[in-house]
N, C-alpha and C positions, 0 to 999 in steps of 0.2 A: 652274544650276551656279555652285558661290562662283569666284570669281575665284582664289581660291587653286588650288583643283583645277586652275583651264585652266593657271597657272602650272606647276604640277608635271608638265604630260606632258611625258613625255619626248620631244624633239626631236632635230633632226642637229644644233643648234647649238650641243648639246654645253652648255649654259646653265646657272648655279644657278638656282632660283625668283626671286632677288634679283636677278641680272642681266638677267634675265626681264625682270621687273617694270620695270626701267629701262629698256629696251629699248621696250616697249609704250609708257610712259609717256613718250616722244619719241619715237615714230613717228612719220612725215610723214601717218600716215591719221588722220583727225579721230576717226574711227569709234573705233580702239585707245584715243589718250587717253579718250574719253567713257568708257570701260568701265574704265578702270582709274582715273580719277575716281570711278564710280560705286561703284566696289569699295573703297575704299579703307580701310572699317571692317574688314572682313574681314582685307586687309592688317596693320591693326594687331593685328589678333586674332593672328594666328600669327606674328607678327614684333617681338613686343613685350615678348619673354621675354627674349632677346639684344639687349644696351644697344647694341653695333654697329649690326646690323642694322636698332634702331628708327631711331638717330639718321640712317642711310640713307635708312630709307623717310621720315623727317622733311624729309632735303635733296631727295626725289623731293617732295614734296607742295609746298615751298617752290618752286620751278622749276616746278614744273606748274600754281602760282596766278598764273604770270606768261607762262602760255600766250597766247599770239595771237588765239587763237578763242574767243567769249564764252559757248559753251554749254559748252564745256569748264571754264570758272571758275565761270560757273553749276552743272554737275554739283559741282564739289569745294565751292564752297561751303556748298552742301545737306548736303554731309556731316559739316559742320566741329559742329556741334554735337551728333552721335552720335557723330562720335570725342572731340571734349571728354570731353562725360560716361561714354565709358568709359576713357578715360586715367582719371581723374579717382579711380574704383572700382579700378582694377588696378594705376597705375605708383603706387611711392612718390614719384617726383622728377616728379608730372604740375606742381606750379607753376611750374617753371622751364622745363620743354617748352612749355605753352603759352604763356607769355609770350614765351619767345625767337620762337617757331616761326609760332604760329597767331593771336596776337590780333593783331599785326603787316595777317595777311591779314585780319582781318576791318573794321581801320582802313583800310584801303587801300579796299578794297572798296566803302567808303562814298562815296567820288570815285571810282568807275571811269568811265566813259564811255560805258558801257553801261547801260541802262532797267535789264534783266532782273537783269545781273550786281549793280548795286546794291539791288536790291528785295532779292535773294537774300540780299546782306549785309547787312542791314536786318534780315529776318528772324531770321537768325542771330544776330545781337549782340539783340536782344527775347530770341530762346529764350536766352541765357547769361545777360545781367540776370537773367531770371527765377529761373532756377536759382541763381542768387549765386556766380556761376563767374568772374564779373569779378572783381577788384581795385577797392578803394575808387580808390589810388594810379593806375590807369589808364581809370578813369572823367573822373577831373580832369584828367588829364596829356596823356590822348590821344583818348579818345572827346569828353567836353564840347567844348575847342575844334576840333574839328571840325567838329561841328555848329552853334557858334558863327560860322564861318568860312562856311557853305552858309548860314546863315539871316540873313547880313550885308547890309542895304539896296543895296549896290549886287551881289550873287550873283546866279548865274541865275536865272531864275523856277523855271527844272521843279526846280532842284536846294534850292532854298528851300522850295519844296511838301514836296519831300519832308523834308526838315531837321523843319521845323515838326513834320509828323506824329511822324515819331520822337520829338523831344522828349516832346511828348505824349502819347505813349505808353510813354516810360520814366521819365516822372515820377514813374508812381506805384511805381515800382521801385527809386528811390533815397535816400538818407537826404532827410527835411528840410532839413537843415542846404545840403546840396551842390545839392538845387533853387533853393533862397530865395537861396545868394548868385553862383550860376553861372548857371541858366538863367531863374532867374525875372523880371530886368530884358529881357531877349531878348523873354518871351512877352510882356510888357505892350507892348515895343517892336511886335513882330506883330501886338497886338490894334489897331493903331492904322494899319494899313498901306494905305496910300491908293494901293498900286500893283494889288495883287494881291488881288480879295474872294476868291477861293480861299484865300489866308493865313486872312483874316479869319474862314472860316467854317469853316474846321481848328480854328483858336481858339476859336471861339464852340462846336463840336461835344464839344470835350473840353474844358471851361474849368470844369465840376464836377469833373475828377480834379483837375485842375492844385490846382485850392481846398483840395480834402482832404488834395492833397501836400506846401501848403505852411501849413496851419493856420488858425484863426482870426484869429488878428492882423495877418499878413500878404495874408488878404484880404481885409480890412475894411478896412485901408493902400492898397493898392496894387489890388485886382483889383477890387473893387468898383465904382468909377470907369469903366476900365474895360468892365465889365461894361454898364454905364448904354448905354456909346459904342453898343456891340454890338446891343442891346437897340432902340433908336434908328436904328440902320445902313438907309441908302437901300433897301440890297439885302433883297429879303425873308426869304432865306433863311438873312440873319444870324439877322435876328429869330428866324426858325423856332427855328433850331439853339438860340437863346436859351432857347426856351420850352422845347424837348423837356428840356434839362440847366437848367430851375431848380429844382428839387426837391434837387439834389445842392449847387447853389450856396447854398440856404438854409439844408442841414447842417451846413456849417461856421459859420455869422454864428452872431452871439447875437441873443437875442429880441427885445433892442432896434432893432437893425439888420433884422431881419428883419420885424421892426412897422410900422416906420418907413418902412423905405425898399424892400425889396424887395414890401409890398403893393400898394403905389401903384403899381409899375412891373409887376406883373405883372399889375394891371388894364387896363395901358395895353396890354398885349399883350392880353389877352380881347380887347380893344377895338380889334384893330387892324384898318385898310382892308384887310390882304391874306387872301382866306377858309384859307389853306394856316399862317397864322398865327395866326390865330384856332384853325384847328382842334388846333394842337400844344398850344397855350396852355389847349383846357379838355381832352386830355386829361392837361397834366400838372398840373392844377387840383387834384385831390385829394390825388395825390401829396404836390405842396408843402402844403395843408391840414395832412396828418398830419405835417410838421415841425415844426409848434406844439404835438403833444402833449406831455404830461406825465404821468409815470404819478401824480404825487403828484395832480392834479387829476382825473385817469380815473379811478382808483382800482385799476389795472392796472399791469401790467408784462409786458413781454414776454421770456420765458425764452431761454435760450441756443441751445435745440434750436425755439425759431421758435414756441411753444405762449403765448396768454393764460395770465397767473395772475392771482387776486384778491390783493391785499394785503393786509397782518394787520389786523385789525378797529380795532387803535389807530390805526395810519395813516392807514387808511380813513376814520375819524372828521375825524385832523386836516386830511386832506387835503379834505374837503368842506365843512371850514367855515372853515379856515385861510386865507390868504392862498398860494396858489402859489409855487413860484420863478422867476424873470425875469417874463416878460409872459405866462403862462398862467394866467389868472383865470375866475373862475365869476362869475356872478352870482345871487341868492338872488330868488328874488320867488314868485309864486302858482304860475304855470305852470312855476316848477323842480322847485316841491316836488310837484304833482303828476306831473312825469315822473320823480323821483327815487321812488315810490311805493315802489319792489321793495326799498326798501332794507331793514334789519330793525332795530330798535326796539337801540338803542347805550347800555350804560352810560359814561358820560365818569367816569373815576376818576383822582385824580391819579397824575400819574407823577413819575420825576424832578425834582430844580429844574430842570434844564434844559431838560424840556419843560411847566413849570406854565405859564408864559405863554398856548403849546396850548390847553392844560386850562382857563383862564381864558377866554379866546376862544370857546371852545366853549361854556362856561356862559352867559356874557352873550348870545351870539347865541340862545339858547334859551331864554333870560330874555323877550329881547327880540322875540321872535314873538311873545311874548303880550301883552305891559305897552307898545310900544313903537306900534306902532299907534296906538292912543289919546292919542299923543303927553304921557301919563299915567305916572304910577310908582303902583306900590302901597302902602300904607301898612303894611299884612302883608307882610312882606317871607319869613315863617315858611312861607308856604303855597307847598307844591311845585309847581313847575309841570308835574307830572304829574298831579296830584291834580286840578288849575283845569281840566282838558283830557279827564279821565278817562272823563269822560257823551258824547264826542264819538264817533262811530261813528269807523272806518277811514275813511271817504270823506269825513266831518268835517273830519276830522283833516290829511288830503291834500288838502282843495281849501283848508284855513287855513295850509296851510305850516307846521305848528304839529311840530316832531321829536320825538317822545318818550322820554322821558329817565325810566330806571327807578328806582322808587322808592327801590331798596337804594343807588343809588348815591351816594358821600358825598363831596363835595367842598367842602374846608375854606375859610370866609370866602363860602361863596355870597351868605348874603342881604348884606352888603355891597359884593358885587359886581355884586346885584343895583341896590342903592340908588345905587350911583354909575353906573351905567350909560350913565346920559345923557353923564355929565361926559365919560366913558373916551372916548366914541364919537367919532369922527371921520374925516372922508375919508380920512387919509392910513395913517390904521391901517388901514381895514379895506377888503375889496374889493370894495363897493359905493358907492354916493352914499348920502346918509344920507334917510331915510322923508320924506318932505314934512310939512308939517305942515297937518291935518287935524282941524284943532277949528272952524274955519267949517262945515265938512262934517257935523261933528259937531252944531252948533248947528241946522244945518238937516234932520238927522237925526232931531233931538229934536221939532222942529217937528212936521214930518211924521207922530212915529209918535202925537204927542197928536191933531194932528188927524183920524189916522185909527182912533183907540182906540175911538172907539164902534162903527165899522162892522165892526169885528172881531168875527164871531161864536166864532172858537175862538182858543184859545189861541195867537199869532204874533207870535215875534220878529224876523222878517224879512219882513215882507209886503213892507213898503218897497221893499224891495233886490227883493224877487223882483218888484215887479209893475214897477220900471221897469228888470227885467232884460227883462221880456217886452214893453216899450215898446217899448224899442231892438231885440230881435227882429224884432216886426213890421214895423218900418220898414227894416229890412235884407234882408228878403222879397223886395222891387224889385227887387235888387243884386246875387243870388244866383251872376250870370255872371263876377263877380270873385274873382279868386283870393283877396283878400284880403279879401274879406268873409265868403269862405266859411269862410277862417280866425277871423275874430273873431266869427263864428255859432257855432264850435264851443267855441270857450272860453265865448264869455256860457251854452248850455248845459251847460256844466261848472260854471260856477259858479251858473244858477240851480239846479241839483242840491244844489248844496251848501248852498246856501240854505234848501231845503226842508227839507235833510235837518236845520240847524239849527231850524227851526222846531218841528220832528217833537220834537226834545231838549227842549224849550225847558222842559215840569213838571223835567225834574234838573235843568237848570240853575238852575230856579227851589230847589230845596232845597242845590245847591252855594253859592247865594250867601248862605246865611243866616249861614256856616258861612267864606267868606269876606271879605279887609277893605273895607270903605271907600274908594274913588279920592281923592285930597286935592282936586280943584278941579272937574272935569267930571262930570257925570253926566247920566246917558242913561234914559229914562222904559221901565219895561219893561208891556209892553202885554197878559200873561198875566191869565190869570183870576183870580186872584188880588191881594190890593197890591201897587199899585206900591213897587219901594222903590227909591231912589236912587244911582248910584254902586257897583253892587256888581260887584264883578271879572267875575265870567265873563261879565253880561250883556252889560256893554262889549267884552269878546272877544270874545263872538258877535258881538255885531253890528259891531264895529270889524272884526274879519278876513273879516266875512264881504263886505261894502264894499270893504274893501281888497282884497282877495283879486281883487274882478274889477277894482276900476278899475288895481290896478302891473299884473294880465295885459297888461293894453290898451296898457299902455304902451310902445312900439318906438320905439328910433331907430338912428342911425347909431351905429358903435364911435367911432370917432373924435369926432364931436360927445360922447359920451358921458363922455369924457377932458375937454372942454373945458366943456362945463356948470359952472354953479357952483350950491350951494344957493339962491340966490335964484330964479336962473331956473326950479328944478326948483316952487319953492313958485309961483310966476308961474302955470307952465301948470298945475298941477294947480286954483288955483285959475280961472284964465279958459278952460280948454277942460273940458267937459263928459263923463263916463268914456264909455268904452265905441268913440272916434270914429277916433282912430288906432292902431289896434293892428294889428301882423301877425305877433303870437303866435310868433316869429320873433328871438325877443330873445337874445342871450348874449353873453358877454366872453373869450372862450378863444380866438379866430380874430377878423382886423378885419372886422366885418360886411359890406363889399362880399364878401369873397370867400365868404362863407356864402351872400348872395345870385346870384352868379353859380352856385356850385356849384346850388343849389336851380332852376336855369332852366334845366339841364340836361335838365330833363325836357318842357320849352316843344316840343311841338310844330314851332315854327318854328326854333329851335336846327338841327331837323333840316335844314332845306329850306336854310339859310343858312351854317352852320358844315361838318355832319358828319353821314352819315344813323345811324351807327355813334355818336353821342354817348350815348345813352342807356345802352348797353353800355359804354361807358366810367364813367360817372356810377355804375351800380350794382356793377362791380369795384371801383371807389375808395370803395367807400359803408362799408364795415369800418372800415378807415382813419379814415375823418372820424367817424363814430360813436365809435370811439376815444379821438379828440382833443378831442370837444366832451365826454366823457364820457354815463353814462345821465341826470344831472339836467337833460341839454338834448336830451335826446331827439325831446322835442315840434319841435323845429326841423327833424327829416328825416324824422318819422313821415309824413307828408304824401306825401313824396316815395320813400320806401321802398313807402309803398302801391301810388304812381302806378306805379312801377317795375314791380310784381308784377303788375300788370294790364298792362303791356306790351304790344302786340301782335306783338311780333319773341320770339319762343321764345327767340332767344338770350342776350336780356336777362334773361328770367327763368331760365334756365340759370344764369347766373351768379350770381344773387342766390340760388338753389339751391343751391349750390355754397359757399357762405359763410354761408349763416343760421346753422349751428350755431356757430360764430365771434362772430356778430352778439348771437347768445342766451349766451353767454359774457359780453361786454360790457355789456349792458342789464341783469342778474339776473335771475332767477328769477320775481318777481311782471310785469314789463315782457315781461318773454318769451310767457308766459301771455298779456295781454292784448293784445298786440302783434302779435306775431310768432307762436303758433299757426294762430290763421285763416288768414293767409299760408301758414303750413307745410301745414296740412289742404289749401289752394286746389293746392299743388303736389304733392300726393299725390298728387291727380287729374289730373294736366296732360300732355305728350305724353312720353313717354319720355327724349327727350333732355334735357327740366326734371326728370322724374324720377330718373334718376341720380344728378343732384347732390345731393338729399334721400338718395336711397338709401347713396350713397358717405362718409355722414357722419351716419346714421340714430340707431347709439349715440351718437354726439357728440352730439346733439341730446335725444335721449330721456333721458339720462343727467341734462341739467340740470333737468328736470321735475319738480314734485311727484309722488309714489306715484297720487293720486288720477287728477292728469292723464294721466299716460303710460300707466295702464293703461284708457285710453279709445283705444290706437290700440293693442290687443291685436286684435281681430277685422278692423282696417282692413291689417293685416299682412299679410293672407291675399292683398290687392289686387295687391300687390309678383309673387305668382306670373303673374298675369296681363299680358302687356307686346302693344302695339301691332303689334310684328314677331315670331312665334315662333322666327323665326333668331336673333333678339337674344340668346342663351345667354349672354354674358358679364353682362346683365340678373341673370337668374337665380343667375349665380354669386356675381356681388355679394351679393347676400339673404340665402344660403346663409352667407359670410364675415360680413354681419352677423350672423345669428342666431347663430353662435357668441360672441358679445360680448354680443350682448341678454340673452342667459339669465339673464347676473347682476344685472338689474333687476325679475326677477320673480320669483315663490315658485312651487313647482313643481306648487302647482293651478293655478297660470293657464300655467305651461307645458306640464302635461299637453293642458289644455282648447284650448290656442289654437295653441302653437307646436309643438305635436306634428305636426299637420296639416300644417304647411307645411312641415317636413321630409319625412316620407313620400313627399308629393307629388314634393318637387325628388330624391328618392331615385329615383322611375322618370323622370326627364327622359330625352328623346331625348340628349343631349349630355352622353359621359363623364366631360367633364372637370365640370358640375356635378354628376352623379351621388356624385365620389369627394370633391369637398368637402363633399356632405351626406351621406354616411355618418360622416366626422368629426362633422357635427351632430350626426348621430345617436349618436354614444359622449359628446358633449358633455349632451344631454339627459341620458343613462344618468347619466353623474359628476353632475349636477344632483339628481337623484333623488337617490340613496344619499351624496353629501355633507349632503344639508339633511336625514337618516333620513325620507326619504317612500320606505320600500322596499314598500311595498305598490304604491303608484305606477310604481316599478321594475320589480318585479315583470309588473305587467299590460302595461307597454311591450316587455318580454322577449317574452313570451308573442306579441305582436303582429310581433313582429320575426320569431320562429320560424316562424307563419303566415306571411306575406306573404314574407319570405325566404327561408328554408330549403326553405319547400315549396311555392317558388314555378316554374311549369310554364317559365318562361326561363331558359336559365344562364347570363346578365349576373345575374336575382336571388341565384342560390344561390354567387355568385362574389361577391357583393356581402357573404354574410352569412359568410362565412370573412375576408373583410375587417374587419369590423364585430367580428367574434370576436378578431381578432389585436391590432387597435386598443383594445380594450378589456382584453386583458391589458396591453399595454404601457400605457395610462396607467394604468392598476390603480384604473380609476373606480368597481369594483364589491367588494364581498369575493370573496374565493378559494373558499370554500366554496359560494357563491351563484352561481359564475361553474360551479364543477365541475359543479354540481346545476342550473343550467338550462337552461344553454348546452354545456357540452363534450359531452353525449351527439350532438346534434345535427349540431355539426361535426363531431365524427368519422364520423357516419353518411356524410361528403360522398365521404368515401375508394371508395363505389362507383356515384359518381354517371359518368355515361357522358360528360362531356365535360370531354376533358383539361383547359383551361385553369378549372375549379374545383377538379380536383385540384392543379393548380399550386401555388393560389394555399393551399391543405388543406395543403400540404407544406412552403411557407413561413413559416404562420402555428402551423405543430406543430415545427417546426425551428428557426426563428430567433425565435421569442417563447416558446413557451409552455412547452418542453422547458429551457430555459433561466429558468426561474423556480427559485426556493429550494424551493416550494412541491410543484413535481415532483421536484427532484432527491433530497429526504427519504428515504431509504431506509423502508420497509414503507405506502407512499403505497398506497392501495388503486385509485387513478386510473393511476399511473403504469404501470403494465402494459400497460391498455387504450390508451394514448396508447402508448406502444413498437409496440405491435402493428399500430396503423393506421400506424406510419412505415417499419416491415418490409413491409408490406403494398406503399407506396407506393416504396419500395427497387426492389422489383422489377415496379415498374409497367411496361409496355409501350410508354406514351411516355417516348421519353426527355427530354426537358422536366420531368416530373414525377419520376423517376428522379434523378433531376440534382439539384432542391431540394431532395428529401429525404434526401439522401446531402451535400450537399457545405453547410457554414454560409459565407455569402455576409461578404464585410468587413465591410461594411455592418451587418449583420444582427448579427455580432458584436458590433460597435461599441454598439448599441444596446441590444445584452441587457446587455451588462458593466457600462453604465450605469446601468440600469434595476437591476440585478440591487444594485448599490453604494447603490444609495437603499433599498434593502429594508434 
């Protein structure tokens, strides 16, 4: 009962409602105040029409907040922000009521003396912040130093705890400006509080809002610092609190600062003595990772509504061979270009003056995969470097790093862009370290292929390369129980493939180089069947990329060392260490390579036993993300680890990576998808239901990004989906059902008749309704598939199949099901109306004397609220329209009243629907 009504009985006290009220509202019983506290909305509700009266119950609420008893201030408080916000909606004059009246108690409130009574008021002034129900004028004037005044070095402890949190939690509620010069010297004072580690780890817990609240500059200045203290802090659970909120603290820094100084330190947390710190630390590992992406480097972006998009192909272009903005860089070598594979063959055309530079950058690097290697220029400068590459398979192509660049494309000054090439090139332009130089290499190259020109029985331009690819094999056979050798086994196999495969070319390249120029200084003995001839372009490409190609894979270091290197030292080791010895195929420049390394040992077995037994599952939710940020051309750096992942032996790891592949196959393209990530997908086709779902629940996501040829390789593996672990699991099934409504539009409707026909059918007699009525929509979904693409013969024979198996089917859930299936396919109008009269309408109407009311129901629904309601019936001399009147006369006076009922009476609903429907004809 509202508190208004108890007021209104009448009494002997002869009382208005109002004097009532005041009455109660100072009673000596504790009980009366609580209730007329608790009512006090109500109150304003019906006493808030008469300015008197409000301003009354205004001085009752004022006096009642300075009651004696603290559950009593408690209750009024609770109610102070439902009566705001309906003042707020209803009185014209609510900003001067509440300022005189009510913010007053909510400042008070905040020093009461009371735990509960201040939490209460706490709460309350959070909900009015939020809403924007404060005053800028009494945020500064009255609320901030208050909280200044409880959060003061020599305040109570409990009343500073609590100060502190506030702050921090209305930070992110207030202008910038009023955080940075009112409460933001306070938090840094807090962050630093050597009384109380409870301050310090309020601070340290919310110290990513505080960042965002007060910008970049300001906490780059001041909280950074800081931040370090925190970070650092005796107590562990500084630290913790540090770790869980660095992802948010790295948001606001700029790249440099977050290169610089929040890597190192947030190594130092992986790395810390306490296990509860460690463990916060890798799972917020990824997190922070994906704060270094870039879409200009991904080649993505992420949409407003939370979805990947690709970028325009120009972009695209410049953003993978361009230099990044801040410190998100790629780096170019063997093993980029082979995980960059999926990409698609790019014309670079000019654009604007203001992005020729772009256009220029993109030409010389493309120049320079070919001519650059051989630490050589060409003399022909005329000959396209599509044309020099042309005789090179796809897997040529991709293990030589070599981009192809289409013949029509025309960009103005090339071959002199070509020629200066050398000159233009240097560290600080571009974003790699410049190629070593490798004509000692070369000279011993030449050596080699003379002294082995005799024992060459066929024609090989790479024996060299292949046989002391397979030296270094067999000596790495030993070694096989290191992670890292396993890694530089499967790159030297990548590249002795690619070796061979240049060897296999080597007659066209032999007729490419007749037709190409002259090298000016090096030349390289070519060892075919044929004369040798000297110096001629491709042979040196072949064999210069294909040398190179494995010995930069092999090549890993540190990020950071990577910055400090200089060309001398890079010419050093390539000359005094041997290819092939340290590699761990592991290389990129987008993220500082510790933290690439640590994210990558999340899958270490012993992680588990020492950190986190749940790390792994952490590792593969963040794996999107990082995949992301390093983009597809560094793919090779977590295929390893994506693999490991999917082999799992905790379901719920691989759940997860379930559950985001189709995300993952967004990110990687099209060809990386394919050879990556199907087997994976096919391994989790077959795996325990609860991994199955997550494939299932994002099935069109996935199948969508696929070639025609591939995805219609998992038309018969569909049929698998009906079949689940638990038969209770129906929500399994339902899923299927919702997908296969999506999937239709990836197939042509012979392979839907042939494959996905079946699997509807089936989930049509499921034990469980609720899949039953989502695949009878399948089944109007197939129909519209048919007769939109003219396969009405196909139509036809599914009708026919429907009539059978439905209509004159011995259960009435089937013959209920096909008055369903009749009504749903006038309303989307999937079929023609003629074809719909002629094979369907005799049938349903036959239902009118089937013996179980609830198909005539459903007979009377679908002739009343759909069908009677088309243009098509309402036609005057309709030769149908008769026999449809007569089965709704018929069903008029049916016996059950249920059926009587739909047939006579058009539901709202049902109206709604037709008028719609009827408006699109």
């Amino acid at each position: 009962m509202r508190i208004t009504a108890f007021l209104d009985i009448p009494g002997q006290d002869n009382l208005t409602p109002l004097a009532r009220l005041e009455k109660y509202a100072f009673s000596d019983n504790i009980f009366n105040r609580q209730i007329i506290a608790r009512g006090l909305l109500d109150v304003f509700r019906d006493f808030s029409n008469n300015e008197e009266d409000f301003l009354t119950v205004m001085e009752i609420v004022v006096r009642l907040s300075e009651d004696a008893e603290p559950t009593v201030r408690t209750e009024l408080m609770e109610q102070i922000p439902s009566i705001v916000i309906f003042l707020q909606e209803s009185r014209p004059k609510f900003p001067t009521a509440f300022f005189e009246y009510l913010m007053p108690i909510v400042v008070r409130y905040l020093t009461d003396v009371n735990n509960q009574v201040r939490k209460a008021g706490q709460e309350a002034l959070l909900i009015l912040l939020e809403q924007d129900l404060v005053a800028q004028s009494d945020i500064e004037n009255k609320v901030c130093p208050i909280l200044l005044d409880l959060s003061a070095p020599d305040s109570d402890d409990e009343y500073k705890v609590e100060a502190v949190n506030i702050i921090c939690k209305m930070a992110s509620m207030l202008s910038r400006t009023t955080v940075e010069h009112m409460l933001l010297p306070r938090f840094c004072e807090l962050c630093s509080d050597g009384k109380l580690f409870q301050v310090r780890k309020i601070c340290a817990a919310n110290f990513g809002d505080i960042c965002n609240a007060v910008g970049q500059e300001a906490t780059e200045r001041l909280l950074i610092p800081k931040f370090f203290e925190l970070c650092s802090d005796s107590v562990w659970g500084m630290r913790k609190a540090c770790a869980e909120c660095f992802m948010a603290v790295s948001y606001t820094t700029s790249p440099e600062v977050r290169r610089s100084k929040l890597s190192p330190l947030f190594i130092s947390l992986i790395s810390d003595t306490c296990r509860w710190v460690r463990q916060a630390a890798f799972q917020s590992l990824g997190p922070f990772i994906s704060t270094f992406a870039n879409p200009s480097s991904a080649g993505l972006y992420i949409r407003e509504d939370g979805t990947l998009s690709i970028r325009p192909s120009t972009q695209d272009v410049n953003s993978n061979f361009c230099q990044p903005s801040n410190d998100t860089t790629s780096v170019s070598s063997s093993t980029d270009a082979a995980s960059s594979s999926s990409e698609q063959p790019m014309d670079i055309k000019p654009e604007s003056s203001t992005e020729e530079t772009a256009a220029e950058v993109n030409t010389n690097l493309s120049a320079e995969n070919l001519n650059k290697d051989t630490g050589e220029e060409s003399s022909d400068c005329q000959t396209s470097p599509a044309e020099d590459v042309s005789h090179l398979s796809q897997d040529d192509k991709v293990a030589a790093g070599v981009m192809e660049v289409n013949k029509g494309s025309s960009v103005p000054g090339l071959n002199s862009r070509i020629q200066s090439a050398e000159d233009v090139f240097n560290t600080f332009l571009y974003w790699r370290p410049p190629l070593p130089d490798i004509s000692q290499d070369l000279e011993l190259l030449q050596f080699k292929t003379e002294k082995h020109k005799d024992s060459c029985a066929v024609p090989c331009n790479n024996c060299v390369a292949s046989s002391e690819i397979k030296k270094v094999l067999e000596s790495l056979q030993e070694h096989m129980d290191d992670p890292d050798v396993q890694a530089q086994v499967q790159v030297l196999s990548a590249a002795l493939r690619a070796a061979q495969f240049d060897s296999v070319g080597d007659c066209e390249t032999k007729k490419m180089e007749e037709n190409s120029g002259r090298l000016q200084n090096q030349a390289v003995s070519d060892t075919t069947c044929s004369q040798v001839k000297e110096g001629s372009l491709s042979t040196m490409a072949s064999q210069s990329i294909s040398d190179q190609s494995v010995t930069s894979t092999l090549k890993s270091t540190d990020s950071e060392e990577q910055h400090r290197e200089t060309n001398v030292f890079l010419k050093k080791e390539q000359k005094n260490n041997p290819p092939f010895e340290d590699d761990k195929s592991k290389f990129q420049d987008i993220i500082p390579q510790p933290l690439l390394d640590q994210y990558l040992s999340m899958t270490d077995p012993a992680r588990a036993q020492t950190v986190d037994t749940e790390i792994a599952k952490h590792c593969a939710y963040s794996l999107p993300g990082v995949a992301l940020t390093l983009g597809r051309q560094n793919w090779h750096c977590l295929k390893d680890t994506y693999e490991t992942l999917a082999s799992d032996v905790q379901w719920k790891v691989r759940r997860t990576l379930a559950f985001s592949i189709h995300e993952l196959a967004v990110i990687l393209g099209d060809q990386l998808t394919a050879a990556d990530l199907v087997p994976i997908f096919n391994g989790f086709l077959k795996d325990l239901d609860e991994v199955r779902i997550g494939v299932l629940k994002h099935l069109y996501d996935f199948l969508k990004l696929l070639h025609a040829d591939k995805r219609r390789e998992y038309l018969y593996q569909l049929q698998e989906f009906v079949v689940t672990d638990n038969s209770r699991n129906w929500r399994f099934r339902y899923e299927l059902a919702e997908q296969l409504i999506l999937i239709l539009e990836l197939y042509n409707p012979n392979d839907v008749y042939d494959y996905l026909r079946h699997i509807a059918l089936t989930l049509c007699s499921d034990k469980v309704s609720e899949v039953r009525w989502i695949s009878f929509k399948l089944v109007v979904a197939i129909l519209q598939k048919f007769y939109a693409n003219n396969a009405s013969a196909l139509g036809l024979n599914f009708i026919n199949e429907l009539v059978v198996r439905f209509r004159h089917c011995s259960k009435w859930v089937g013959r209920q099901a096909f008055a369903f299936i009749c009504q749903a396919v006038v309303e989307e109008e999937c079929m023609p109306v003629d074809q719909f009269v002629e094979h369907l309408l005799p049938s349903l109407l036959s239902l009118a004397s089937d013996p179980v009311p609830n198909v005539r129901v459903l007979l009377a629904k679908a002739l009343r609220q759909t069908l009677l309601e088309k243009a098509y019936f309402k036609s005057v001399g309709n030769p149908h329209l008769e026999a449809a009147e007569e089965t709704i006369l018929a069903l008029q006076s049916d016996r059950d009243q249920d059926v009587s009922f739909f047939a006579t009476i058009k539901l709202k609903q049902g109206n709604t629907d037709s008028t719609t429907i009827e408006k699109q004809n």
